[in-house]
C-alpha positions in Angstrom: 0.2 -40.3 -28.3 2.4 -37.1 -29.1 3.7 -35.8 -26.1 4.6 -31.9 -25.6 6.3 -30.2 -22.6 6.3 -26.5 -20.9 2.6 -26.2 -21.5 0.0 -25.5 -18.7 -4.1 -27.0 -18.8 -5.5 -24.2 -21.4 -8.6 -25.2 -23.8 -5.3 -27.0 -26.2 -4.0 -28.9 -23.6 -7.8 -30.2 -22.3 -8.5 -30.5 -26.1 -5.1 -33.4 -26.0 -6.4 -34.6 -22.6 -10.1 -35.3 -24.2 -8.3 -37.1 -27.5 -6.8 -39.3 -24.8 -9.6 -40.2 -22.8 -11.3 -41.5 -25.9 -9.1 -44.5 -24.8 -11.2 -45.2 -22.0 -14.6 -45.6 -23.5 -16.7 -48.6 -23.8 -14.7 -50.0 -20.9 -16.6 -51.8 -17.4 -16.1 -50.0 -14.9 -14.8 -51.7 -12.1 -13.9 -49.5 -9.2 -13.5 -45.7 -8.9 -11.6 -43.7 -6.2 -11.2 -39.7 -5.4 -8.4 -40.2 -2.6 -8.7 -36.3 -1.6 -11.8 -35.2 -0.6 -10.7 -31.9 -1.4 -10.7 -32.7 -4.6 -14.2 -33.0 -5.3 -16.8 -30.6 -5.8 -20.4 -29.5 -6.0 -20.9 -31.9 -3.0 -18.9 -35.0 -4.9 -17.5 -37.4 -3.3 -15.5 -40.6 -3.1 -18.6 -42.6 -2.0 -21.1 -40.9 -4.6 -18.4 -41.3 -7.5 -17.8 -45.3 -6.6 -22.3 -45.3 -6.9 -22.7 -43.4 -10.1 -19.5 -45.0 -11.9 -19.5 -48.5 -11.0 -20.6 -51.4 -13.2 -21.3 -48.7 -15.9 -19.2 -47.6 -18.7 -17.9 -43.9 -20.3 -19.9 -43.4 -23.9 -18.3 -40.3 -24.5 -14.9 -37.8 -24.0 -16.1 -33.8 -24.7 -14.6 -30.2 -23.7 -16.0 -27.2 -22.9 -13.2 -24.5 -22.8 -11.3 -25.9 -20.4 -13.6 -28.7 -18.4 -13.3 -32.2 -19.9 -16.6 -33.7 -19.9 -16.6 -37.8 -19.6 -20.3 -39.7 -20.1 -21.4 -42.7 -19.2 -24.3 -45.0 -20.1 -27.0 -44.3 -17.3 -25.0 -41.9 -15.4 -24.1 -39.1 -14.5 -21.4 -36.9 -16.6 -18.3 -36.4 -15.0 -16.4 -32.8 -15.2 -13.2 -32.8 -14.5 -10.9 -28.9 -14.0 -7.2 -29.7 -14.3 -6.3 -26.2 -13.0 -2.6 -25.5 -13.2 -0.4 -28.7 -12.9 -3.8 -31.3 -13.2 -2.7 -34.3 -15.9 -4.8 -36.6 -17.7 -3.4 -40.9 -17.4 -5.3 -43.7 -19.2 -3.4 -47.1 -19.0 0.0 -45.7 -18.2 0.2 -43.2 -21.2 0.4 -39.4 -20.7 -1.5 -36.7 -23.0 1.9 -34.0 -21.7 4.9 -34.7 -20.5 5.8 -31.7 -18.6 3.5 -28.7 -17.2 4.7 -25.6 -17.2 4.1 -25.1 -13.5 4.3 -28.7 -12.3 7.2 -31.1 -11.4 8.2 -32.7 -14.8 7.4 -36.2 -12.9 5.0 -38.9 -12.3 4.4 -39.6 -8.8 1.7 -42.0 -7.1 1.4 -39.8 -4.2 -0.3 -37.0 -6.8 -3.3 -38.9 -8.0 -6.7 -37.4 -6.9 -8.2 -39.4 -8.2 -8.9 -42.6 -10.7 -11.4 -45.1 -12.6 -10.2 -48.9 -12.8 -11.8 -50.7 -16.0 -12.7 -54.6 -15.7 -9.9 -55.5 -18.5 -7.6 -54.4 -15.7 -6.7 -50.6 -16.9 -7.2 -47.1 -15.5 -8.0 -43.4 -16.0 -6.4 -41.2 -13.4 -6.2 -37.6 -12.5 -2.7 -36.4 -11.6 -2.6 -33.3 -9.9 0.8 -32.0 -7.8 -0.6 -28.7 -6.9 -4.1 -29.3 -6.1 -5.6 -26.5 -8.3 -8.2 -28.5 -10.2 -11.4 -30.5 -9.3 -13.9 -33.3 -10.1 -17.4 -32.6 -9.8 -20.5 -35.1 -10.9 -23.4 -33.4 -13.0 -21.3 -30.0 -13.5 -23.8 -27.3 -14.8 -22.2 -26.5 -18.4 -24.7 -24.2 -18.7 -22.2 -21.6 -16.6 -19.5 -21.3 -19.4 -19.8 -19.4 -22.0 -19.0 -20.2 -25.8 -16.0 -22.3 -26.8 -13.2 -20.3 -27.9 -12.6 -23.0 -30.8 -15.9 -22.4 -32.6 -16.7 -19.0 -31.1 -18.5 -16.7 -33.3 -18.2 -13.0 -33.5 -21.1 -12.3 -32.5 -20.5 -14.2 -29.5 -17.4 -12.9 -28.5 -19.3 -9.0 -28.8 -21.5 -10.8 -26.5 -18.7 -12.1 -24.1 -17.3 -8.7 -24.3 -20.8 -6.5 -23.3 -20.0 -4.2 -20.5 -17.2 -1.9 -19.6 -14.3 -3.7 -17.8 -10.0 -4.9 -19.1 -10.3 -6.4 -22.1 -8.0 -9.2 -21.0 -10.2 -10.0 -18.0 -13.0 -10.4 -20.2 -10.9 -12.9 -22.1 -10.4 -15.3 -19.6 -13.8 -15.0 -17.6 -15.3 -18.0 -18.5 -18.5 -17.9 -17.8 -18.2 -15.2 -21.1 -15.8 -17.0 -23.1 -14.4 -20.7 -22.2 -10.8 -22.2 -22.9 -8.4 -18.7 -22.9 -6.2 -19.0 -19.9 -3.4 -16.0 -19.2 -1.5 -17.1 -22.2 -3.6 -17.5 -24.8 -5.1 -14.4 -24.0 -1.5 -12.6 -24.1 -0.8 -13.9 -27.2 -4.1 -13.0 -29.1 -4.0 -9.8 -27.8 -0.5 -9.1 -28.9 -1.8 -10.2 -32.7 -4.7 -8.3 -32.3 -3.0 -5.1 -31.5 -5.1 -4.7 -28.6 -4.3 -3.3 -25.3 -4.9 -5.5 -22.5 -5.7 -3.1 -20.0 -8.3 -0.8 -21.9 -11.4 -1.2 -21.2 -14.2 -2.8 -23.2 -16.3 -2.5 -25.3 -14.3 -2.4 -28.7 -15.0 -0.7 -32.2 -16.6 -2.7 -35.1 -13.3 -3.4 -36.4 -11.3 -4.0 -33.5 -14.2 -6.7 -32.7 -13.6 -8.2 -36.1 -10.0 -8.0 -35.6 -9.7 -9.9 -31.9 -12.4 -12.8 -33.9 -9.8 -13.6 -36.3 -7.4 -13.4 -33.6 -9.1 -15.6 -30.9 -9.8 -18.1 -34.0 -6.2 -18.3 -35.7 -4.3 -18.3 -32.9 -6.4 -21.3 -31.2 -5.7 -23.2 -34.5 -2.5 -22.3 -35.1 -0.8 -23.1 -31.9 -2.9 -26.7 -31.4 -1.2 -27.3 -34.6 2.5 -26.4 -33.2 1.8 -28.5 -29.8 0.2 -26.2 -27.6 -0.9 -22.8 -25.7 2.9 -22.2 -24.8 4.0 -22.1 -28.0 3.3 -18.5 -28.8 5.0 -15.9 -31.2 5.2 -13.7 -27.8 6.4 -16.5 -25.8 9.8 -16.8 -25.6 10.0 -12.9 -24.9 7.6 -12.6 -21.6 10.5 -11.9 -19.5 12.4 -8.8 -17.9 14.0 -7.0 -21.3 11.8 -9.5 -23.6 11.2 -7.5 -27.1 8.3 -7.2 -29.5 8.3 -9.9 -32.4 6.8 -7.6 -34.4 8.4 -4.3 -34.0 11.3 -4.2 -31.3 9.9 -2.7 -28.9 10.6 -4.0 -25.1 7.5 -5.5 -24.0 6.0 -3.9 -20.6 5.0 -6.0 -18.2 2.0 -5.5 -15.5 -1.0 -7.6 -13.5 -4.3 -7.4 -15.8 -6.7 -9.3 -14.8 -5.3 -10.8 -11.6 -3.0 -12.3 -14.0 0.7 -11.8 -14.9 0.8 -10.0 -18.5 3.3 -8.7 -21.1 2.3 -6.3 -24.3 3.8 -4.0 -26.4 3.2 -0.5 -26.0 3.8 0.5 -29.3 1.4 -1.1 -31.5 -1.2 -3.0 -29.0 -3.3 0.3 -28.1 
């Protein structure tokens, strides 16, 4: 399993997390666990995840944006939301080495949750922070198309409605998988403004497609969503790749986000 550091749990990383969870399929299920009941949602908890999981066995590892989906023979699906520092850990082997946000560490203490298989192996969630959940039977139905196979149309869809472009990126019941930055760093390629307001021109439309689609692709293929053009320069005096400009930094969104003012209008 390649390994990749400084990332945080955007639809690339979730995308690494699924590959690994393959691992666990076809295994008995022999126990699972949530130790923090905070951790659950939709009214899950540790006693209805032991009953739904137990003597059964995963058949199948998806993602939707950013929810890995795990389903099992006569069950229910389990959805798991990794939030900012959540980690993915089937028999000792990690999908990331370091989050962005997290500790750079594996601890026992951080595990929210786990599956034990019958050959004596183990799925768990590792979360420092808390941010993400597990939830039995989530409703898919409330995220919007995946940002890996969304079409144009869709995204015109996603976009409907006057409010920050950005904003719109990462709503995901509109569009799922863009977190703050992938959404920074298509926009930058785009040459679109984060902060103007929706809806966008026929060719600005056709512009933030190619965008959303390239950069998805392009950035899996280098290891992840922190590996960016803009990245290294999203700091105090950071500079445009593209034309030298010093990037301008302000809170789109709810989110922290850098642009260039001189050709992202």
């Amino acid at each position: 399993m390649v390994r990749y550091g400084r990332a945080m749990p955007e639809i690339l990383e979730v995308e690494l997390y699924r590959s690994l969870a393959e691992r666990a399929l076809g295994r008995p299920i022999d126990h699972a666990w949530m130790v923090d009941s905070r951790y659950g949602r939709g009214g899950t908890t540790a006693g209805r995840l032991t009953d739904a999981l137990v003597g059964r066995r995963l058949t199948a590892a998806r993602r939707r944006g950013k929810l890995l989906l795990l389903d099992s023979d006569g069950g229910p699906t389990v959805g798991v939301r990794f939030g900012m520092t959540g980690g993915l850990v089937v028999d000792g082997v990690q999908a990331l080495d370091r989050l962005r946000y997290g500790p750079g560490s594996f601890d026992d203490k951080w595990v929210r949750a786990g599956i034990a298989f019958a050959d004596g192996g183990s799925l768990l969630l590792h979360d420092p922070r808390r941010f993400g959940s597990l939830e039995l039977g989530p409703d898919e139905s409330r995220l919007g198309p995946d940002a890996l196979t969304v079409t144009r149309v869709e995204l015109g869809d996603a976009l409907a409605g006057a409010a920050p472009l950005k904003a719109r990126l990462m709503d995901q019941r509109r569009l799922a998988g863009i977190g703050n930055l992938l959404a920074d760093e298509i926009l930058w390629r785009a040459g679109l403004d984060p902060a103007r307001r929706t809806p966008l021109t026929g060719a600005e439309l056709g512009a933030l497609h190619r965008a959303v689609r390239s950069t998805v692709r392009q950035l899996g293929r280098r290891g992840g969503s922190h590996m960016g053009d803009l990245m290294e320069q999203r700091r105090p005096g950071g500079r445009c790749p593209k034309d030298g400009a010093e990037l301008r930094r302000a809170t789109v969104g709810g989110r922290t986000t850098w642009w260039c003012p001189s050709h992202q209008r």
